[in-house]
N, C-alpha and C positions, 0 to 999 in steps of 0.2 A: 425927293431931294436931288437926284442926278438932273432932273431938268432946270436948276438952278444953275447947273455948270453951263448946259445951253443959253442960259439967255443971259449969264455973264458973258460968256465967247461970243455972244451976240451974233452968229450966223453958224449957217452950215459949214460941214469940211468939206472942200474943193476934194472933189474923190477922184480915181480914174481905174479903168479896169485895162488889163490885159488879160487876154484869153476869153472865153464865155460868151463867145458870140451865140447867136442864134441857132446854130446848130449844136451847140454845145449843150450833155446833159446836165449841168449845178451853173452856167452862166443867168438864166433869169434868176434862181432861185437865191443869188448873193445880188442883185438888182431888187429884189423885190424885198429880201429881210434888210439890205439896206434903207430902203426906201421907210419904213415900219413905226421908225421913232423919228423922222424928223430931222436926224444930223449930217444925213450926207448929201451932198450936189455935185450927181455924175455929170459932171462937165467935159473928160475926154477918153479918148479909148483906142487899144490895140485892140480889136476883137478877133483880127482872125489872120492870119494870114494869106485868106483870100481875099479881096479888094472888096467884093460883092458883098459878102457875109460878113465882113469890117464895115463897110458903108451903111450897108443895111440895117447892123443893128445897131449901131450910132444913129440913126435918121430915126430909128424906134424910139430912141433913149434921150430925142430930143437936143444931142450934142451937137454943137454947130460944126458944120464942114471941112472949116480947118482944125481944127482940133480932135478931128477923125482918122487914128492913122494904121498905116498895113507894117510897119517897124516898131517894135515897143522900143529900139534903142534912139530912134528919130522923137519917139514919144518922149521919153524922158531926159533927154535935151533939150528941146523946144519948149517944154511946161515948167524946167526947169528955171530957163530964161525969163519965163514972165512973170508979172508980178502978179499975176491970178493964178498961177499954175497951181498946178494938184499937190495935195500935203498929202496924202494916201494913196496907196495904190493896191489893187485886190490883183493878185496870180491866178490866173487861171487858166493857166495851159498845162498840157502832159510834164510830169514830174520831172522830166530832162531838161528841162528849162527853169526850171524855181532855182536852181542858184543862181544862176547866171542874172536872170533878171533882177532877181531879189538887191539880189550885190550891186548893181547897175543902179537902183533908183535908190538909195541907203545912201548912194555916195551923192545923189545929187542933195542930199538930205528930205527926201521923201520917204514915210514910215509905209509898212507894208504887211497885208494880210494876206495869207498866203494857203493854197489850197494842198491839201494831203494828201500821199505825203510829201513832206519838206523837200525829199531830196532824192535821189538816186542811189546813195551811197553814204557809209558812214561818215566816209573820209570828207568827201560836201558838206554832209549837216556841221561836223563839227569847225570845218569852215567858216560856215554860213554864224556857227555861233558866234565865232572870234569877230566876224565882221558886225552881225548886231554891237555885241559888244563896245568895240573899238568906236562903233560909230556911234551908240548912244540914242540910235533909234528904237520904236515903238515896232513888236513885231508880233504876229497873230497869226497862229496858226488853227484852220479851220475842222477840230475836230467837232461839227455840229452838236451829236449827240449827247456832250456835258453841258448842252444848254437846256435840256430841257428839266422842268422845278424838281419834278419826281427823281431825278439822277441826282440833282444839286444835293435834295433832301435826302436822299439815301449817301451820301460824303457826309454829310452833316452827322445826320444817325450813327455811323458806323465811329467818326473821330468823336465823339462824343461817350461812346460806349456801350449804345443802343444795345447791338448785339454782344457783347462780351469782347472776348479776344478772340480777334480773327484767326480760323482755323484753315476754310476751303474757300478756296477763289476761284468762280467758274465762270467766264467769260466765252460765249458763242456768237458767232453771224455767218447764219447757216441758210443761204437764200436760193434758192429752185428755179429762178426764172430764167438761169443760163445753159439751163439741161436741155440744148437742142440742138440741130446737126451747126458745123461750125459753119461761118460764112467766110466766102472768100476773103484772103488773106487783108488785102486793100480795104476792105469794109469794116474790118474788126476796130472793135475797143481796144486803147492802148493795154487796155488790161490781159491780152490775150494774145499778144503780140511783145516775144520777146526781148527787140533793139529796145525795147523803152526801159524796162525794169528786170530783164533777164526771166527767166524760166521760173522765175518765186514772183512775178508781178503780183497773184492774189494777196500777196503779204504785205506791198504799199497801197494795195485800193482795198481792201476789207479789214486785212489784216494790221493796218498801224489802227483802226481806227478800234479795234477790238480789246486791243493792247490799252491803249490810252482810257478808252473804260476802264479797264478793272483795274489799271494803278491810279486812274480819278476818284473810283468811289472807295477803293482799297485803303487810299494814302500812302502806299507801300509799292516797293520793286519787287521785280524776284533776281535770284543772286544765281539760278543757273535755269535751261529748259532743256527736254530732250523732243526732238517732230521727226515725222515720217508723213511725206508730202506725195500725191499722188496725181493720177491726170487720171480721170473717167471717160472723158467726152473725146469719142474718136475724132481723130484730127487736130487735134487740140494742142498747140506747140508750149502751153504754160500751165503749170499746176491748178489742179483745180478745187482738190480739195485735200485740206492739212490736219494733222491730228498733234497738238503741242501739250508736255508733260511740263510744269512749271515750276519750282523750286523756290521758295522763300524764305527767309531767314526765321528763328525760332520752331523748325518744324512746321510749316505753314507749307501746301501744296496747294495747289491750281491744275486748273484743265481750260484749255481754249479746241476749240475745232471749228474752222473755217470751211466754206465748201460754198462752190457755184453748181452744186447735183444735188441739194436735199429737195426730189422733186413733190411738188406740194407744198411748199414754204415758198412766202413772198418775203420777204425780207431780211426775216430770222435771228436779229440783234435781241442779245437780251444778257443779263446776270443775273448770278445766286451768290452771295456774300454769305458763308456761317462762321459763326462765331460760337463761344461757349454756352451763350445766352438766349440765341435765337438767328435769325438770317433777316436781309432785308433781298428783295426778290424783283425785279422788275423785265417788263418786255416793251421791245420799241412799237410792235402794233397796239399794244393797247399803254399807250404808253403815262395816261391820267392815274396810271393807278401804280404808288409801290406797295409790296405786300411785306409788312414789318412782320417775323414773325414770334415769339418769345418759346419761348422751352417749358415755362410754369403756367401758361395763360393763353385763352385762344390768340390768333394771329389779328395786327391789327391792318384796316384796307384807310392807305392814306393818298388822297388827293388835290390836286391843286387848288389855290384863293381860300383858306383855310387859315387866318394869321394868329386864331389861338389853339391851330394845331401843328403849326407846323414850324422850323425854323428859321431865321430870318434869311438864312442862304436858300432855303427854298421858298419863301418868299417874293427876296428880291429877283427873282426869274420869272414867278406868277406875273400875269397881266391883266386875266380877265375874272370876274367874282366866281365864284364856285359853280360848277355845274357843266362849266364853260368848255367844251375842248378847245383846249390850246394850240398845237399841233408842230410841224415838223418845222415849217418856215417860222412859226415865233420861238423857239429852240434857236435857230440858225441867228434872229435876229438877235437872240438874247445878247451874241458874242461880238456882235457889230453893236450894239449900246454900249455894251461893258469895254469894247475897245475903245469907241468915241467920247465916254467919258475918261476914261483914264487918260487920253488924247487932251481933254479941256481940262480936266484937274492939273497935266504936267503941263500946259502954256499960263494955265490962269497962276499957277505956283500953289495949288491949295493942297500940296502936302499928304498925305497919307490918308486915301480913304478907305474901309474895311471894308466898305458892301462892293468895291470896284478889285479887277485884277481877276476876274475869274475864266479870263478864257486863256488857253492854250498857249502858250510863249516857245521858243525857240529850245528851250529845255527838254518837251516835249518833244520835238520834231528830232531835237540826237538821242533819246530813249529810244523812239520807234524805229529809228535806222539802226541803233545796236540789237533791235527784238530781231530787224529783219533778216541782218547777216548772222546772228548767232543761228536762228532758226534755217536759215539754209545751209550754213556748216553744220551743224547737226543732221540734217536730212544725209549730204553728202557721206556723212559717217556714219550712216547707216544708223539713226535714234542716238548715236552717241550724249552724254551730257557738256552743252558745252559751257562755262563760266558767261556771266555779263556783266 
């Protein structure tokens, strides 16, 4: 049905990226889930702040020369002015920067998808929202992992009643591959280097995206948390691994634990949802399978292209018939469709459509700023509880 919106809007969206150059770890991988369905044409690009690794990976991407540029504020001036300029713009530089840019190309009236998390601070995101807001743009934030069917369909299950009433909400992303001597200061990830996100960094790069899990499949907040945040790794100027107590409304408790030391784990994202009735169970490495489980009756193993097993929100994120691994870049993609349809449903006028709307909004991106600062005022006070 969505490719209907395509060939009314009769072409691609004029896309353009900042950040994600070639050197960049998630720049191909939003070039490539772009690419996936057909709707966007990278036509211009900040990629880097170096001239070379801007150049260069515009000259990759096919972008002609002058519409290559080392200023994303020259960029969204100049696109602006033309009458082919970019309707989209993808963020993808260190989190110190998404407001600022965000707000910059919003005002040129270019809509914007934007890498996690949103912002630096509460105070930003909640900014950043009045400015969506006020301006009436289209805004997406990249939390990948609610793209994929298996997550969709366990939100489904869970608002449906699958499992009864939610009792325990245990959200982890607990990955090993950063358990090693630290590298010189100049060579780190923003994530390990404080001037970017402060001494709680793992809580905007692991940590919003962990959060946004278990209130996407949950459908629920929690109303207070207590953490005690730790640094393992000598040398190590940023937290590395976190331990968060969660508090929800109606007696309802949660547990998160983040960590770059679970040595032997690659990845390490996963949930457990229990309810009265049963839990639904999933992990991002083997990510084809949720495990539904019931209280009265064996457990049941549900997998993707399935459409008289599964629901239509899990589903509409399937791509390939049964059997198929799907994987981490069509997850990624899912959220660049469902953005670029909702993109042609609001130009074409065509009004409210149910299967669109399912990625990430500006909403999102001030939850995870308020997980972040509650969880390091808590740590500060020693596991204290503190409200959200």
């Amino acid at each position: 049905m969505t490719y209907d919106l395509l060939r009314s809007f009769g072409r691609r969206i004029r896309w353009g990226m900042v950040g994600g150059g070639i050197d960049s770890l998630i720049g191909e991988v939003h070039r490539l889930s772009a690419r996936l369905d057909n709707r966007y044409e990278l036509v211009a690009g900040a990629m880097s702040i170096d001239p070379d690794i801007a150049h260069e990976t515009a000259a990759q991407s096919l972008i002609a020369p002058d519409r290559s540029y080392t200023d994303y504020r020259e960029m969204a001036q100049r696109e602006a002015a033309r009458e082919d300029g970019i309707e989209v713009v993808t963020i993808a530089t260190p989190p110190h920067l998404h407001a600022g840019i965000a707000t910059l190309f919003m005002a040129q009236s270019i809509d914007v998808i934007c890498e996690k998390p949103m912002t630096c601070t509460l105070a930003e995101a909640e900014q950043l929202r009045r400015t969506v807001q006020d301006s009436g743009r289209l805004f997406a934030l990249t939390h990948c992992y609610s793209g994929y069917p298996m997550v969709r369909e366990a939100r489904a299950r869970v608002r449906a009643g699958a499992i009864g009433k939610v009792r325990q909400i245990e959200c982890d992303f607990v990955a090993g591959s950063f358990l090693v001597e630290e590298p010189e200061r100049d060579k780190r990830h923003w994530r390990f280097r404080p001037e970017f996100m402060g001494k709680e960094a793992i809580l905007g790069e692991i940590g919003t995206h962990t959060y946004h899990m278990a209130n996407f499949v949950s459908d629920r907040l929690p109303v207070a948390l207590s953490a005690n945040m730790s640094i393992l790794t000598p040398g190590r100027e940023t937290y590395d691994d976190v331990q968060i107590v969660l508090k929800y409304a109606d007696d309802v408790f949660g547990r998160m634990w983040l960590s770059f030391t679970a040595a032997g784990n690659e990845h390490g994202l996963g949930f457990r949802i229990h309810g009265t009735e049963g839990a639904v169970i999933w992990q991002q490495e083997q990510p084809e399978t949720l495990v539904l489980q019931h209280a009265d009756r064996p457990a049941e193993r549900l997998t993707p292209g399935h459409p008289d097993r599964l629901t239509p929100e899990g589903m509409h994120a399937c791509r390939l018939r049964e059997g198929h691994p799907e994987g981490y870049v069509l997850a990624f993609a899912n959220l660049y469709r469902d953005f670029a349809d909702t993109y042609f449903a609001k130009a074409l006028g065509a009004g409210h459509m149910p299967e669109l709307g399912h990625f990430p909004t500006v909403e999102d991106g001030v939850n995870t700023m308020r997980f972040y600062e509650a969880t390091a005022k808590s740590n500060d006070r020693s596991g204290a509880w503190i409200e959200l």
